[in-house]
PyMOL Python script that loads the backbone (N, CA, C, O; Angstrom):
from pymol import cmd

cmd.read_pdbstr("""\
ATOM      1  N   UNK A   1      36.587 -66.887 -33.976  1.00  0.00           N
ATOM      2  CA  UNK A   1      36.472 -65.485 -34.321  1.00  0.00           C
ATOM      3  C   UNK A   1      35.118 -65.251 -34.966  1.00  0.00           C
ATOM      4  O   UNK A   1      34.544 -66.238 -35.425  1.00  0.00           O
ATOM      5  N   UNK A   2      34.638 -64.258 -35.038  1.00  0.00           N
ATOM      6  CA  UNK A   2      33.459 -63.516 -35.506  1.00  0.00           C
ATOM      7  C   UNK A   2      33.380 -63.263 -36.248  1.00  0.00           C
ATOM      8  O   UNK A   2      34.303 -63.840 -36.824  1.00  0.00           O
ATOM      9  N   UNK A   3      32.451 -62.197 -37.553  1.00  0.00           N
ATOM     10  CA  UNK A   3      32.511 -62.348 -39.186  1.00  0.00           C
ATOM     11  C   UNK A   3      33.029 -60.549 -38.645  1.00  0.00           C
ATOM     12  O   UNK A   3      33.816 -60.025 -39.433  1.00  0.00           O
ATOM     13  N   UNK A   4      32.728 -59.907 -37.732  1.00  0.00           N
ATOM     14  CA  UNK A   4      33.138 -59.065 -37.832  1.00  0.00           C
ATOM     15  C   UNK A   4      34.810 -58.315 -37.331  1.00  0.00           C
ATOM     16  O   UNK A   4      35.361 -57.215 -37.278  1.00  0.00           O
ATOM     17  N   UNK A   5      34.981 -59.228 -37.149  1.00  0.00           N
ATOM     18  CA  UNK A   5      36.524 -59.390 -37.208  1.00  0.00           C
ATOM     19  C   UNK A   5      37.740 -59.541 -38.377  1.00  0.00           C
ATOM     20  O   UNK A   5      38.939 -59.262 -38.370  1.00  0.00           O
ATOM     21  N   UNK A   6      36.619 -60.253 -39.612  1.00  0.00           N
ATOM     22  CA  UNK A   6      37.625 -60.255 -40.761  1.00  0.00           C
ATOM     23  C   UNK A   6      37.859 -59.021 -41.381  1.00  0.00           C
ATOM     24  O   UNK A   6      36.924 -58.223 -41.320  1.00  0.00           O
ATOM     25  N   UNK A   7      38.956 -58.639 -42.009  1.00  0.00           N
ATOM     26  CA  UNK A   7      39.605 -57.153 -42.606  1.00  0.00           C
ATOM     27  C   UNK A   7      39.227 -57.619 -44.205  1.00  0.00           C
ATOM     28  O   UNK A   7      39.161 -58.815 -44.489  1.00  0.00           O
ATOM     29  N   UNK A   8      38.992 -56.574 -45.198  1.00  0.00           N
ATOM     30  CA  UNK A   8      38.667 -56.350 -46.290  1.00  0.00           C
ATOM     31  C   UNK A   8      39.466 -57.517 -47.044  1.00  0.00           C
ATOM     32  O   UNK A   8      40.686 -57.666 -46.989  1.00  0.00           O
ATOM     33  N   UNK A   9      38.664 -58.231 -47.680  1.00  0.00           N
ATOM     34  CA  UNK A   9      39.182 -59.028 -49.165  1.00  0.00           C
ATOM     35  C   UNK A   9      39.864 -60.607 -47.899  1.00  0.00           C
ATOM     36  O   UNK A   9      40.713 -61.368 -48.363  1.00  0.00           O
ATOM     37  N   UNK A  10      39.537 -60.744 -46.991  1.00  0.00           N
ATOM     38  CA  UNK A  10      39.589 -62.024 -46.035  1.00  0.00           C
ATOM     39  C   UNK A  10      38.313 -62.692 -46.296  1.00  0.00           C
ATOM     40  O   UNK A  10      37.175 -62.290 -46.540  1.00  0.00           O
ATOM     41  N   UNK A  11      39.082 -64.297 -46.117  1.00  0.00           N
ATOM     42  CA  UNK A  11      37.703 -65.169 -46.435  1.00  0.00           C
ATOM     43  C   UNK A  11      37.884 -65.992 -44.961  1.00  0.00           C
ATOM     44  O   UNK A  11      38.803 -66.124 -44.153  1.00  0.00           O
ATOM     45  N   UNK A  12      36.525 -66.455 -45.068  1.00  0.00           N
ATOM     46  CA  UNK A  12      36.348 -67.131 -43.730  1.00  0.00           C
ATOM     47  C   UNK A  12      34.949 -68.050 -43.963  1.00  0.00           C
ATOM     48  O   UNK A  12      33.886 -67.766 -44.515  1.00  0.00           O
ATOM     49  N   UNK A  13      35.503 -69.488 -43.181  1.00  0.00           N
ATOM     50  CA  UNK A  13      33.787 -70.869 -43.577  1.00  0.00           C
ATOM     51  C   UNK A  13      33.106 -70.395 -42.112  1.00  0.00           C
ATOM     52  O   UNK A  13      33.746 -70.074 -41.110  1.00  0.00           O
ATOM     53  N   UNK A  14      31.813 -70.430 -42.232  1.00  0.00           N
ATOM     54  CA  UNK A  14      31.254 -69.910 -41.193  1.00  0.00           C
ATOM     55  C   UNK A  14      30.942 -71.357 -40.696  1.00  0.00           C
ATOM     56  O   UNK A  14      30.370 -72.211 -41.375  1.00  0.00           O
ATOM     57  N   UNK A  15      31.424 -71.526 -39.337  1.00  0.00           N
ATOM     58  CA  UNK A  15      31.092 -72.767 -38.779  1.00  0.00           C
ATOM     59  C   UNK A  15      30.136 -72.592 -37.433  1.00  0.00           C
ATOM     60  O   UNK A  15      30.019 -73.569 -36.694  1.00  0.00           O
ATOM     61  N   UNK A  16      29.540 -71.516 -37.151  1.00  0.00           N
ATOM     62  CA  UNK A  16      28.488 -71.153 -36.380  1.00  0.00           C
ATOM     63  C   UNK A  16      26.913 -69.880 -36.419  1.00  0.00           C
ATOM     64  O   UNK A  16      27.553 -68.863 -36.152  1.00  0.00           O
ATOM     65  N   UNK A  17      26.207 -69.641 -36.492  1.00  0.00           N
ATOM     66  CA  UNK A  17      25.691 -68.960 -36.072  1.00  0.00           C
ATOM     67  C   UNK A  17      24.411 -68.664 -34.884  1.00  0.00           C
ATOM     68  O   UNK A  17      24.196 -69.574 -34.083  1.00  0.00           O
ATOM     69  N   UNK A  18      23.802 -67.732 -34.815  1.00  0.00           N
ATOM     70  CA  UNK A  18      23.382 -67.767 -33.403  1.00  0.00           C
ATOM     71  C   UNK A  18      22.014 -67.264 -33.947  1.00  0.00           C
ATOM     72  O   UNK A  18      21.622 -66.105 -34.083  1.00  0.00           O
ATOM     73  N   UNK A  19      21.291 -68.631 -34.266  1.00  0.00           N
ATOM     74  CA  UNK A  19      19.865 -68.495 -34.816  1.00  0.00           C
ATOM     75  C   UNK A  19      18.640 -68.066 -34.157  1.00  0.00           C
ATOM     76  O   UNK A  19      17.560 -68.491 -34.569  1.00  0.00           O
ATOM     77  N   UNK A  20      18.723 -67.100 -32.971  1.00  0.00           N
ATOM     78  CA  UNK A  20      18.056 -67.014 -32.454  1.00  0.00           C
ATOM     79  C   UNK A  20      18.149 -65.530 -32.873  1.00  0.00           C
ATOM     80  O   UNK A  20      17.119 -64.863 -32.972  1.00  0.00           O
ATOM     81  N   UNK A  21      19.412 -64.983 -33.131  1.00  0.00           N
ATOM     82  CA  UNK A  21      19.449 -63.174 -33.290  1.00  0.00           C
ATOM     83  C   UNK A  21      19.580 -62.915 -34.863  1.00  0.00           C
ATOM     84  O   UNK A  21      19.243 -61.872 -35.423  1.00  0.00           O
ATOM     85  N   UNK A  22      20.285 -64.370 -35.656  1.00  0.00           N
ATOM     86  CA  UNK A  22      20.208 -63.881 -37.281  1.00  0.00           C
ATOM     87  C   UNK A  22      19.010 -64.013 -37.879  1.00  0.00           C
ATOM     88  O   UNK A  22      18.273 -64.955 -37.587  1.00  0.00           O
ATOM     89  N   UNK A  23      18.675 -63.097 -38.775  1.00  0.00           N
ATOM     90  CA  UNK A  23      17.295 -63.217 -39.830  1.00  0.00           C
ATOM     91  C   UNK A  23      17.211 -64.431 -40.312  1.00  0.00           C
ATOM     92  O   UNK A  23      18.284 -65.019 -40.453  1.00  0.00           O
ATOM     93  N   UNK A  24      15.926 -65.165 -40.706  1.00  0.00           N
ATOM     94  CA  UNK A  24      15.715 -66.026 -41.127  1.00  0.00           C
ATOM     95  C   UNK A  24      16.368 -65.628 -42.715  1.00  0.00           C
ATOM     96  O   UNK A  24      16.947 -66.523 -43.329  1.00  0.00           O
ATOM     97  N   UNK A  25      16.274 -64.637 -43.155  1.00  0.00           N
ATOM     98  CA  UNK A  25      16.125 -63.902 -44.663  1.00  0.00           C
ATOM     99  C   UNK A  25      17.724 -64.244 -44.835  1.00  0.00           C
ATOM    100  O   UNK A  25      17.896 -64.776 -45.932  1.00  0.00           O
ATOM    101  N   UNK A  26      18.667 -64.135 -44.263  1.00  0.00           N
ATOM    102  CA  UNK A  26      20.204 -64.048 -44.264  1.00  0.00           C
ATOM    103  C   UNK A  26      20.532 -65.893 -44.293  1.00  0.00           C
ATOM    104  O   UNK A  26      21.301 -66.515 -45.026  1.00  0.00           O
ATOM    105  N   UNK A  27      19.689 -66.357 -43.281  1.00  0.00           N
ATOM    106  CA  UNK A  27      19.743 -67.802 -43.690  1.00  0.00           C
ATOM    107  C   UNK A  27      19.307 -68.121 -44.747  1.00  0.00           C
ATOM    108  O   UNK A  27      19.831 -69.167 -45.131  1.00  0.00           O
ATOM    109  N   UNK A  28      18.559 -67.708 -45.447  1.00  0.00           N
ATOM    110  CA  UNK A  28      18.124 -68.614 -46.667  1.00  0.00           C
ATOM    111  C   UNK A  28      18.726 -67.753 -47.996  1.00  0.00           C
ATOM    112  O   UNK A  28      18.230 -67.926 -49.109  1.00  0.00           O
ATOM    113  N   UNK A  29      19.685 -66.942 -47.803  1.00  0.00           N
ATOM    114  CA  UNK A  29      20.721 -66.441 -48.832  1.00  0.00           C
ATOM    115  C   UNK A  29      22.213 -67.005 -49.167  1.00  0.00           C
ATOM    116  O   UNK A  29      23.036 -66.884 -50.074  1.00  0.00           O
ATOM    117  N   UNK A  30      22.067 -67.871 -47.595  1.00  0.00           N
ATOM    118  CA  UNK A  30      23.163 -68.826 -47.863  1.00  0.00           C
ATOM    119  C   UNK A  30      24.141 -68.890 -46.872  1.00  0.00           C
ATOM    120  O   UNK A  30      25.016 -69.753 -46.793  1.00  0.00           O
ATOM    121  N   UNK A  31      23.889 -67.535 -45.786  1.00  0.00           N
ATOM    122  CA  UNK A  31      24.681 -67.978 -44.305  1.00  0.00           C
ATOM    123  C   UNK A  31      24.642 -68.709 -43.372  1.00  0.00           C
ATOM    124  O   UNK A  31      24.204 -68.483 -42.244  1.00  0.00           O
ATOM    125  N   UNK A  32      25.196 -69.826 -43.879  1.00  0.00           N
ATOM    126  CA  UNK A  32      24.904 -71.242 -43.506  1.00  0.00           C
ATOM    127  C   UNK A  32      25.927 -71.567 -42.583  1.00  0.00           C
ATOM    128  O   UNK A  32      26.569 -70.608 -42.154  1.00  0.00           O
ATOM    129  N   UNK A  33      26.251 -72.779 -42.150  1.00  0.00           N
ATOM    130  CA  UNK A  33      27.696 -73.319 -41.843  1.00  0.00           C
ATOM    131  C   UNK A  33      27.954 -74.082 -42.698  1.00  0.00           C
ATOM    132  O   UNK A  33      27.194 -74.977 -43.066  1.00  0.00           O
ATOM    133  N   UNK A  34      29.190 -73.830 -43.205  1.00  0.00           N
ATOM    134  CA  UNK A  34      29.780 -74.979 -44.054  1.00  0.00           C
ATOM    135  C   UNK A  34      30.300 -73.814 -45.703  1.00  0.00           C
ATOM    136  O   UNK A  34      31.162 -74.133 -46.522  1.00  0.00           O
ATOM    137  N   UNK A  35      29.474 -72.546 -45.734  1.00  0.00           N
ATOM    138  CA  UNK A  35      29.577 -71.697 -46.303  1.00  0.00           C
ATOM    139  C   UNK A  35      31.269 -70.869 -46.238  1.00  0.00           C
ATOM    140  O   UNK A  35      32.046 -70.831 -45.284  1.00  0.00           O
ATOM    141  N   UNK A  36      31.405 -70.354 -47.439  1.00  0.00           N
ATOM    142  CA  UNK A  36      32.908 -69.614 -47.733  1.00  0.00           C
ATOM    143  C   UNK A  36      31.902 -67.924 -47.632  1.00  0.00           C
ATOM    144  O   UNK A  36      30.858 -67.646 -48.222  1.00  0.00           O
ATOM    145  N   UNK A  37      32.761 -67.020 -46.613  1.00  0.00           N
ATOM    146  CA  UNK A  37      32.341 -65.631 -46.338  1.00  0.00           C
ATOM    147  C   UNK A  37      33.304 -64.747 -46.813  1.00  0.00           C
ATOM    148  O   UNK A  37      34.379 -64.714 -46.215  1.00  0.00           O
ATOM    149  N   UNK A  38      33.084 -63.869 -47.982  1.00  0.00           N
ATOM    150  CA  UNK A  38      34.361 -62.842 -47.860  1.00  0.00           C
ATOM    151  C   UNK A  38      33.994 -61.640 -47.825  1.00  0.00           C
ATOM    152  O   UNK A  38      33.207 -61.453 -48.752  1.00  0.00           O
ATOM    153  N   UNK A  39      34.163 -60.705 -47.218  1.00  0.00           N
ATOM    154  CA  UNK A  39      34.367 -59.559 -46.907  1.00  0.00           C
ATOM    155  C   UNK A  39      35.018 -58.672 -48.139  1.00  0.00           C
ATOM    156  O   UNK A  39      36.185 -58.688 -48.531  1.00  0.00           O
ATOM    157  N   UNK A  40      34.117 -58.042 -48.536  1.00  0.00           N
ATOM    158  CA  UNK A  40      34.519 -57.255 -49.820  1.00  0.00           C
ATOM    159  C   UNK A  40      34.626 -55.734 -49.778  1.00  0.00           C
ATOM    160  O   UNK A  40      35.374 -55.127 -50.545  1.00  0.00           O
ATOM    161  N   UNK A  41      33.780 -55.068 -48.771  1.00  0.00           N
ATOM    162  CA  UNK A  41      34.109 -53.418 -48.629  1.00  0.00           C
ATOM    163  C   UNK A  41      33.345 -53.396 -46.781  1.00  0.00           C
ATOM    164  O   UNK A  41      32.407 -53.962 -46.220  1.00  0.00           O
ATOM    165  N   UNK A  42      34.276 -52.525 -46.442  1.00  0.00           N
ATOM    166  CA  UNK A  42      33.828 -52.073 -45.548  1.00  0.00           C
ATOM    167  C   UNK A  42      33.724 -50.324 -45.059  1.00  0.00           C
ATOM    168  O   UNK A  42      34.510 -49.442 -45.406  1.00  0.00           O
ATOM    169  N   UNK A  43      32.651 -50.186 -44.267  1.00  0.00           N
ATOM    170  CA  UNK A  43      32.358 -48.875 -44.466  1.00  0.00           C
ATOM    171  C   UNK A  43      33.048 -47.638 -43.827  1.00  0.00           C
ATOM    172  O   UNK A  43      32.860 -47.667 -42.611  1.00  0.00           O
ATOM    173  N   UNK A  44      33.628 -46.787 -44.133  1.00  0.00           N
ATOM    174  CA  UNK A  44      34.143 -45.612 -43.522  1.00  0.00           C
ATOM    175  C   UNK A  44      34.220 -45.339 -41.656  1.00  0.00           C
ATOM    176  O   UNK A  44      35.146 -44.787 -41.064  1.00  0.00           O
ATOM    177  N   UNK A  45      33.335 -45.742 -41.223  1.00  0.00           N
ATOM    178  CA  UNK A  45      32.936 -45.469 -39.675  1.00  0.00           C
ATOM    179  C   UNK A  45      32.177 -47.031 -38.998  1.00  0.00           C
ATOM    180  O   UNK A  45      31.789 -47.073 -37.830  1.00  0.00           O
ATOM    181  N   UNK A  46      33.684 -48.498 -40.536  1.00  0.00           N
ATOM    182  CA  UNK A  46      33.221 -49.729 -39.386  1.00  0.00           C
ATOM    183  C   UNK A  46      32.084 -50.158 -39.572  1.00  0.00           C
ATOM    184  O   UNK A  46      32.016 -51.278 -39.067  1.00  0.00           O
ATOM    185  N   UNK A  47      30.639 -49.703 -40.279  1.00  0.00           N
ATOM    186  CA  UNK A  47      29.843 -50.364 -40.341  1.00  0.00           C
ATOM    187  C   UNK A  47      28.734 -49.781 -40.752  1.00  0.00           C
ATOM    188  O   UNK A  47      28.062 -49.031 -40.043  1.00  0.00           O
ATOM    189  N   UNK A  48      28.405 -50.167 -42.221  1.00  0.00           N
ATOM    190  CA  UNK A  48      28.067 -51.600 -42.132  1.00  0.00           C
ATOM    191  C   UNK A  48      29.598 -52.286 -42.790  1.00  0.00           C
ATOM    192  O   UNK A  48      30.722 -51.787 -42.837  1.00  0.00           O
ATOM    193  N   UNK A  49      29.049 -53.726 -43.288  1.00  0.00           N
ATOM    194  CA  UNK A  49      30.082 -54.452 -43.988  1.00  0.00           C
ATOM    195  C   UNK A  49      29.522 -55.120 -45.361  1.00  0.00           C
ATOM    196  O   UNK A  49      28.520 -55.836 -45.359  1.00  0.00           O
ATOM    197  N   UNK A  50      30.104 -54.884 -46.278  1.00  0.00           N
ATOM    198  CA  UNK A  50      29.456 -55.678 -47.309  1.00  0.00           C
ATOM    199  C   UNK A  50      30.405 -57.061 -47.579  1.00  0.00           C
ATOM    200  O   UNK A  50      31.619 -57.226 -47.453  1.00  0.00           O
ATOM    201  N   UNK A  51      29.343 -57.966 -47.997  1.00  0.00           N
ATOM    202  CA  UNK A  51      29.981 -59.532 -47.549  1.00  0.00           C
ATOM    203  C   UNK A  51      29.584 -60.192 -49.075  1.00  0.00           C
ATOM    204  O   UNK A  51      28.796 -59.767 -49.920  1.00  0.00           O
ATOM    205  N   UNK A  52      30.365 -61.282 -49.081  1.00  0.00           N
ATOM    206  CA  UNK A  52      29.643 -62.489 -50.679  1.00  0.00           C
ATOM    207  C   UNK A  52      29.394 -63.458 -50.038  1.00  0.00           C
ATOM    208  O   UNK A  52      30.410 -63.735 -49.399  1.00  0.00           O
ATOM    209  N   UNK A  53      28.587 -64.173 -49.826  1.00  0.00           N
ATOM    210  CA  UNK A  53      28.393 -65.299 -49.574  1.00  0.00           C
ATOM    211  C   UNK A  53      27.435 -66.267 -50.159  1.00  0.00           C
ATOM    212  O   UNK A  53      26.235 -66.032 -50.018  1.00  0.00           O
ATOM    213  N   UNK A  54      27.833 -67.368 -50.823  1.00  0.00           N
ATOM    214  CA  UNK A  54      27.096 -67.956 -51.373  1.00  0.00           C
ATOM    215  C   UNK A  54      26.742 -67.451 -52.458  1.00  0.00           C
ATOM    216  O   UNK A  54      25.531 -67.406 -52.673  1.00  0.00           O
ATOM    217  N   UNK A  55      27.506 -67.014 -53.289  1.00  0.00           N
ATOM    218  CA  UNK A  55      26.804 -66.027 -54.614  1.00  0.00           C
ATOM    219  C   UNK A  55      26.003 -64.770 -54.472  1.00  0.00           C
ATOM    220  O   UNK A  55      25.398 -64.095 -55.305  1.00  0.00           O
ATOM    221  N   UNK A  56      26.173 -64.643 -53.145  1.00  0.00           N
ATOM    222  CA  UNK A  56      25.111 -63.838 -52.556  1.00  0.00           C
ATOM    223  C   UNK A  56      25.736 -62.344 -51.932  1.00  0.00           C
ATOM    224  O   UNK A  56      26.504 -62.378 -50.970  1.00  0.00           O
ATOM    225  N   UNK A  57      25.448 -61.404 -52.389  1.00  0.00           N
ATOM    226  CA  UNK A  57      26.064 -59.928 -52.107  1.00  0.00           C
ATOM    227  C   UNK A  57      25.092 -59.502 -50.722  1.00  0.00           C
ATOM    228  O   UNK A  57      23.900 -59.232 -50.861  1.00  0.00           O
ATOM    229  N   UNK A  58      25.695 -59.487 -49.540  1.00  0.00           N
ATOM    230  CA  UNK A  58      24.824 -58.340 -48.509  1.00  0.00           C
ATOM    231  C   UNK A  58      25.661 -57.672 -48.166  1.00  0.00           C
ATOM    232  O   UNK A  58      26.849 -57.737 -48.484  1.00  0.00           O
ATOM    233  N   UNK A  59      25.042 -56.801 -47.336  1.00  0.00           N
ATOM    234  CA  UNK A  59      25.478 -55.454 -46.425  1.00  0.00           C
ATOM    235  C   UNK A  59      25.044 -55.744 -45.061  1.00  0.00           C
ATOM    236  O   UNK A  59      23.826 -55.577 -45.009  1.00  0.00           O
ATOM    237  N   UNK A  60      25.520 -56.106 -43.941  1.00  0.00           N
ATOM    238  CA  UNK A  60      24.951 -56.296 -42.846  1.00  0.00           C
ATOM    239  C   UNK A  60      26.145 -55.003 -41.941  1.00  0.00           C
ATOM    240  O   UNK A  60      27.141 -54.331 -42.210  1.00  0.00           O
ATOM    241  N   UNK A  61      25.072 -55.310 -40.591  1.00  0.00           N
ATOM    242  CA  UNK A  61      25.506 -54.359 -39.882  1.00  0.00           C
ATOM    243  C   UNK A  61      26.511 -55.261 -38.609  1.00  0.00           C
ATOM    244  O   UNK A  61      26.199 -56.329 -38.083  1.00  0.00           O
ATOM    245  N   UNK A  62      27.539 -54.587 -38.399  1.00  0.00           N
ATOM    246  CA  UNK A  62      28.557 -55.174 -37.734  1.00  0.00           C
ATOM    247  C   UNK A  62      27.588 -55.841 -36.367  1.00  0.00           C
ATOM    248  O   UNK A  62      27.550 -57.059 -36.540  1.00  0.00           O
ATOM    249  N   UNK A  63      27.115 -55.606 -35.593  1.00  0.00           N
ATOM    250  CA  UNK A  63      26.222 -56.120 -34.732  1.00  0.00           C
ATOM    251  C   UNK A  63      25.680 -57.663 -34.945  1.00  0.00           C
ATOM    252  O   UNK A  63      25.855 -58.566 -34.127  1.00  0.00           O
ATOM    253  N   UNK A  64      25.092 -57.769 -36.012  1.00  0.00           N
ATOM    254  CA  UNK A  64      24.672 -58.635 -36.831  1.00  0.00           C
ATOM    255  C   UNK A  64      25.870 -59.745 -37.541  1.00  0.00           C
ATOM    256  O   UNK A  64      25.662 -60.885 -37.956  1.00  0.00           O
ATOM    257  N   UNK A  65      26.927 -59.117 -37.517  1.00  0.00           N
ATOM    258  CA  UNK A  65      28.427 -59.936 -38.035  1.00  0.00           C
ATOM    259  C   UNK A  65      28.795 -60.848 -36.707  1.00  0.00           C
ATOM    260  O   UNK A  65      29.412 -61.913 -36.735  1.00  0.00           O
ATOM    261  N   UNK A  66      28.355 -60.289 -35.726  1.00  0.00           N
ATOM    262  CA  UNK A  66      29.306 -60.594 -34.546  1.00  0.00           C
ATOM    263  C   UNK A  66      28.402 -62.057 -34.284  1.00  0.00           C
ATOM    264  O   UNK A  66      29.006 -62.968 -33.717  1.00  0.00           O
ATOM    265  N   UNK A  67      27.208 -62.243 -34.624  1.00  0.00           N
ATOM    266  CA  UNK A  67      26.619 -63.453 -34.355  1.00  0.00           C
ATOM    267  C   UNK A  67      26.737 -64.634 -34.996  1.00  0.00           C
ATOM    268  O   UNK A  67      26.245 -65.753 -34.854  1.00  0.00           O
ATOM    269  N   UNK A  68      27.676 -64.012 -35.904  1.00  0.00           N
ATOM    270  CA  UNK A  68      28.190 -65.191 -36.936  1.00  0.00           C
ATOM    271  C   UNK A  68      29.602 -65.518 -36.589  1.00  0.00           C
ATOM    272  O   UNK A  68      30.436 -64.670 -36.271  1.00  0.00           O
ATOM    273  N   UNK A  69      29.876 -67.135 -36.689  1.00  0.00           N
ATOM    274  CA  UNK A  69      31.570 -67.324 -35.980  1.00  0.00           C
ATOM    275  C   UNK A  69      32.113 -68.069 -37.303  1.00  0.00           C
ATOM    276  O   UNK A  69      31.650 -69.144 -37.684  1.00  0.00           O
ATOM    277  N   UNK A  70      33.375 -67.223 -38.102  1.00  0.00           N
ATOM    278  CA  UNK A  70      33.477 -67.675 -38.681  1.00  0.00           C
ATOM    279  C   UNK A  70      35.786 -68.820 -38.649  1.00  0.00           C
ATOM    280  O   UNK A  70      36.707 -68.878 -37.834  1.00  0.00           O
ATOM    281  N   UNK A  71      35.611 -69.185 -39.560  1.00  0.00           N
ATOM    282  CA  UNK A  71      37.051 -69.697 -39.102  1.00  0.00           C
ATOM    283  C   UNK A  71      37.887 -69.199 -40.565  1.00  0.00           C
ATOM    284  O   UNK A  71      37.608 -69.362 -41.752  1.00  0.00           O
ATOM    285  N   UNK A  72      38.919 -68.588 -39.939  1.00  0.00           N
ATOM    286  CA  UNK A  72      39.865 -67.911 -41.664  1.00  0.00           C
ATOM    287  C   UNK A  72      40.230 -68.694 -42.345  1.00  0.00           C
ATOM    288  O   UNK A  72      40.692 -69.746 -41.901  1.00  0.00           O
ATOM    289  N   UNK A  73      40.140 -68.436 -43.648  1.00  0.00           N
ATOM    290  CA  UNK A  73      40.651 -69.475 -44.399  1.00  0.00           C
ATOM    291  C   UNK A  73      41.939 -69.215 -45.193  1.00  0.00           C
ATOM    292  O   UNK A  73      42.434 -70.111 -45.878  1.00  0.00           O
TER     293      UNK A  73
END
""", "prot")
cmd.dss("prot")
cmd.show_as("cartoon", "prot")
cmd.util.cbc("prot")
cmd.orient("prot")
């Protein structure tokens, strides 16, 4: 499954991403593999998504979720 697939307050270890379409900037915040992802608010109209990862607060855009594969935990 995808990061944009998880529903609000779901955690998920990201065991893939697709380094050719994610920011280098998102990698070095900690969206790694091997990383715990949770999904903390999501936006009215689906997107964006705000995420924790790694101590780390973003907002990415569902597009950008989908390149990440994560597994539920």
């Amino acid at each position: 499954m995808t990061l944009d697939f998880l529903k609000k307050s779901q955690k998920g270890t990201i065991i893939a991403i697709n380094a050719e379409k994610v920011p280098l900037k998102l990698i070095e915040m900690g969206c790694l593999p091997g990383n715990i992802v949770e999904v903390l608010q999501i936006a009215p109209l689906q997107d964006p998504i705000y995420i924790k990862v790694n101590d780390s607060f973003l907002s990415i855009r569902k597009d950008l979720a989908k390149e990440i594969e994560v597994e539920l935990i």
